[in-house]
Backbone as a ProteinNet text record, in pm:
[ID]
protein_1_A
[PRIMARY]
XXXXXXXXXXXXXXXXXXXXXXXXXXXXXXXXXXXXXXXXXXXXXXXXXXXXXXXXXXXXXXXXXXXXXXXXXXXXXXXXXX
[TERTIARY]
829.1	723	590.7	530.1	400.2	282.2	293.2	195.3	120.8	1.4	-66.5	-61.2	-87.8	-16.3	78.9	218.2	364.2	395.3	382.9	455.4	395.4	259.4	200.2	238.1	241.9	242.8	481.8	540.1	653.6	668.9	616.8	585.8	576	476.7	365.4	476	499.6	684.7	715	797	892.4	871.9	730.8	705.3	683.5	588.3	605.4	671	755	945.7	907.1	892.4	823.1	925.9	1010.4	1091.9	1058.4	1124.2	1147.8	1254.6	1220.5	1337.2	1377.6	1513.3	1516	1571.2	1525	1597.4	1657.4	1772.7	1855.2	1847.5	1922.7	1939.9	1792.8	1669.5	1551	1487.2	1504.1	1432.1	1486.4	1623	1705.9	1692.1	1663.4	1645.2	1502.1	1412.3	1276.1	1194.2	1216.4	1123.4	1219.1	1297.8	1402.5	1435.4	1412.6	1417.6	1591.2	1634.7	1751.2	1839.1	1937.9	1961.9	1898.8	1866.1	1822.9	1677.8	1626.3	1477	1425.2	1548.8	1519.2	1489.4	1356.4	1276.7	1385.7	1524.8	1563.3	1642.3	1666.1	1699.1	1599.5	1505.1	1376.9	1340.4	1314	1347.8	1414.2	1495.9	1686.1	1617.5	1595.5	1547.2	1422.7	1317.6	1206.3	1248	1362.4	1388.5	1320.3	1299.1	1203.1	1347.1	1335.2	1444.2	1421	1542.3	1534.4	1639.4	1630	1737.9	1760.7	1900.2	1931	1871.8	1820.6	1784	1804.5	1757.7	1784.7	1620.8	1622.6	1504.8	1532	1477.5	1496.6	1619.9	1719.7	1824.5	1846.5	1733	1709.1	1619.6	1592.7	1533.3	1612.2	1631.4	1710.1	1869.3	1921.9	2073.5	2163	2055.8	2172	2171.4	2318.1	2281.5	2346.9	2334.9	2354.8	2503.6	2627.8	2775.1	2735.3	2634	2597.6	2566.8	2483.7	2385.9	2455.3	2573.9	2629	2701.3	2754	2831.4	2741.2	2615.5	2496.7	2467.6	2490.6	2425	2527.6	2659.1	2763.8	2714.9	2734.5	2741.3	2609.5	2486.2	2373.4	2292.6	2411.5	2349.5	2456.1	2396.4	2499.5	2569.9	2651.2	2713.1	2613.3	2673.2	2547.2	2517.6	2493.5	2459.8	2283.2	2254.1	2117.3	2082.5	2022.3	1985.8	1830.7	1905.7	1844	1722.4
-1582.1	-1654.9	-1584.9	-1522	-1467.7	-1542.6	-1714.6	-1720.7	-1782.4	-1793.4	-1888.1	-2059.2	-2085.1	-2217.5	-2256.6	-2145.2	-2194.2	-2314.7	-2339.3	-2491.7	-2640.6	-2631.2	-2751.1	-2726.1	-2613.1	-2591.9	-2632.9	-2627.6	-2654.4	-2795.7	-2868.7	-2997.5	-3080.9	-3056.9	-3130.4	-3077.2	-2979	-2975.8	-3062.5	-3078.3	-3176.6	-3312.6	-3350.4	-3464.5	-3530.8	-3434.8	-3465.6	-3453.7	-3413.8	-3339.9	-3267.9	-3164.1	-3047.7	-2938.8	-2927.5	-2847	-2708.5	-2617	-2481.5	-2426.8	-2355.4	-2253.9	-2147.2	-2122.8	-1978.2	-1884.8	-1755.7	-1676.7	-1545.1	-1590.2	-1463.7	-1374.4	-1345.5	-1182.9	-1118.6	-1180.2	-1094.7	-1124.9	-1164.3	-1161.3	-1009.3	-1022.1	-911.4	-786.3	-802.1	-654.1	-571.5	-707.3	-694.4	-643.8	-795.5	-757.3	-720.1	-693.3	-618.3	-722.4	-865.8	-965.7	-1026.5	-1021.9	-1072.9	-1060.9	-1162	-1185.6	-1275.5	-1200.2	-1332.3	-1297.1	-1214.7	-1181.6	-1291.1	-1369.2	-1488.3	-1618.3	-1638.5	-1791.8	-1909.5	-1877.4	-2046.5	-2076.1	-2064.7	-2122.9	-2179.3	-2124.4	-2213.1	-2353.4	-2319.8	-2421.3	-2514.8	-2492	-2594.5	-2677.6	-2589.8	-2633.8	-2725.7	-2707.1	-2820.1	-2939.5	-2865.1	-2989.1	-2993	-2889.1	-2875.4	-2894	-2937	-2927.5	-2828.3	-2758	-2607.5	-2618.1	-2544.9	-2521.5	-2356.2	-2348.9	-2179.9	-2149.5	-2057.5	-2029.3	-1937.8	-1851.6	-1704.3	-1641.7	-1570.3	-1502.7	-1508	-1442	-1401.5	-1319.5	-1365.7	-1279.8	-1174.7	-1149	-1020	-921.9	-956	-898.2	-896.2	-956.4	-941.8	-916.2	-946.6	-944.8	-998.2	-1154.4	-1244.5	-1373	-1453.4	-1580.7	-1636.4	-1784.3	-1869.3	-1869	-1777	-1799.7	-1714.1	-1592.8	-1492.8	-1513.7	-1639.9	-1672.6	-1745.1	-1815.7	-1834.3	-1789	-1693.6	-1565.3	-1510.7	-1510.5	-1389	-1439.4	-1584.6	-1703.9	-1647.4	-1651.9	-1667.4	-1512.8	-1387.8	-1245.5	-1210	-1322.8	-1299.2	-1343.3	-1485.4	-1575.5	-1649.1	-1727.9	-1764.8	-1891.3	-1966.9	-2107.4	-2205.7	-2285.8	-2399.5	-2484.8	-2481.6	-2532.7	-2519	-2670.3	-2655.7	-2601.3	-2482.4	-2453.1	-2555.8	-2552.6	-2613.4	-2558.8
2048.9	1982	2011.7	1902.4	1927.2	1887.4	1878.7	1860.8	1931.4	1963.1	2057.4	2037.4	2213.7	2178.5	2111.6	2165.4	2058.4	2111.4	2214.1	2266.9	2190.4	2217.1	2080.3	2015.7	1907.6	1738.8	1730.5	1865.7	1809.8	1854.3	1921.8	1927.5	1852	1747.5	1616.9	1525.5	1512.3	1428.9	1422	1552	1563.9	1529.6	1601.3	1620.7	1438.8	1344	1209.9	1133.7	1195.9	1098.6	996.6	1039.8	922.2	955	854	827.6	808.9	933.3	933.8	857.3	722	669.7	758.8	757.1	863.6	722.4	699.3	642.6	725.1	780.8	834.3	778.6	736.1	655	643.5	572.2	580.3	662.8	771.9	910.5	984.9	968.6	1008.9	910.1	836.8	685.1	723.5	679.2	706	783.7	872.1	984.6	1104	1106.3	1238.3	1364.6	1316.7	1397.2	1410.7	1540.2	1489.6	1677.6	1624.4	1792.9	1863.7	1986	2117.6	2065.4	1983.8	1963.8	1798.6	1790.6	1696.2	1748.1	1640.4	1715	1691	1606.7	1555.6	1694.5	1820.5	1905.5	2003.5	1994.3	2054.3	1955.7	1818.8	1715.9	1753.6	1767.3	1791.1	1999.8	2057.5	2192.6	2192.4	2048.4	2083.6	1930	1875.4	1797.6	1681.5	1592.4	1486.2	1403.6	1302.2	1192.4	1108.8	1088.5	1033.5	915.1	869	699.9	696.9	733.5	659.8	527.4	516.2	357.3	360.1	223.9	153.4	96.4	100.9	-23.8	-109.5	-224.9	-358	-336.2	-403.7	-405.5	-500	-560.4	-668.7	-551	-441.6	-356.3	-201.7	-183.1	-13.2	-38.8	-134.6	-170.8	-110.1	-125	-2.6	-52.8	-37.9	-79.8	13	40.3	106.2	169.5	80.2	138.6	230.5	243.7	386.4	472.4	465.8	562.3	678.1	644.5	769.1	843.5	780.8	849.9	915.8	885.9	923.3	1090.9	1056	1174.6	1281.6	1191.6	1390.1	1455.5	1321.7	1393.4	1465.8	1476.9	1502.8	1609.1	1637.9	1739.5	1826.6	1909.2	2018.7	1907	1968.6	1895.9	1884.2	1789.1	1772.4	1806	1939.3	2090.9	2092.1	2084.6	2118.5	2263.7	2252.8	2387.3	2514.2	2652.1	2717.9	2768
[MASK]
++++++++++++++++++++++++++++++++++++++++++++++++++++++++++++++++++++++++++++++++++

């Protein structure tokens, strides 16, 4: 998490249920983010509600049957971490 004051800003998330999209695949394409160097298990640890999503799939070349395959080969199980 690079941003300042991540701990409030994932708090006020949570606390207003403001839904985080995650897009695997172009987090991982893109921006080279992917693994233990992905924010959606800190997400999952302060309880923000998140939604797998996709990009433009005329652009990332991914749709939603990927994205959960993308999830297991990318991340631990879906175990909120403590």
């Amino acid at each position: 998490m690079n941003e300042r004051e991540a701990i409030g800003l994932l708090q006020e998330l949570a606390t207003r249920k403001i839904l985080v999209e995650i897009c695997l695949t172009s987090n991982d394409e893109i921006l080279g983010v992917r693994g233990e160097q992905h924010p959606l298990p800190v997400y999952m640890r302060y309880r923000v509600p998140v939604a797998l999503a996709t990009d433009d799939q005329g652009v990332a070349r991914s749709d939603m049957t990927h994205e959960y395959p993308a999830r297991r080969r990318n991340l631990r199980p879906w175990v909120i971490p403590t």
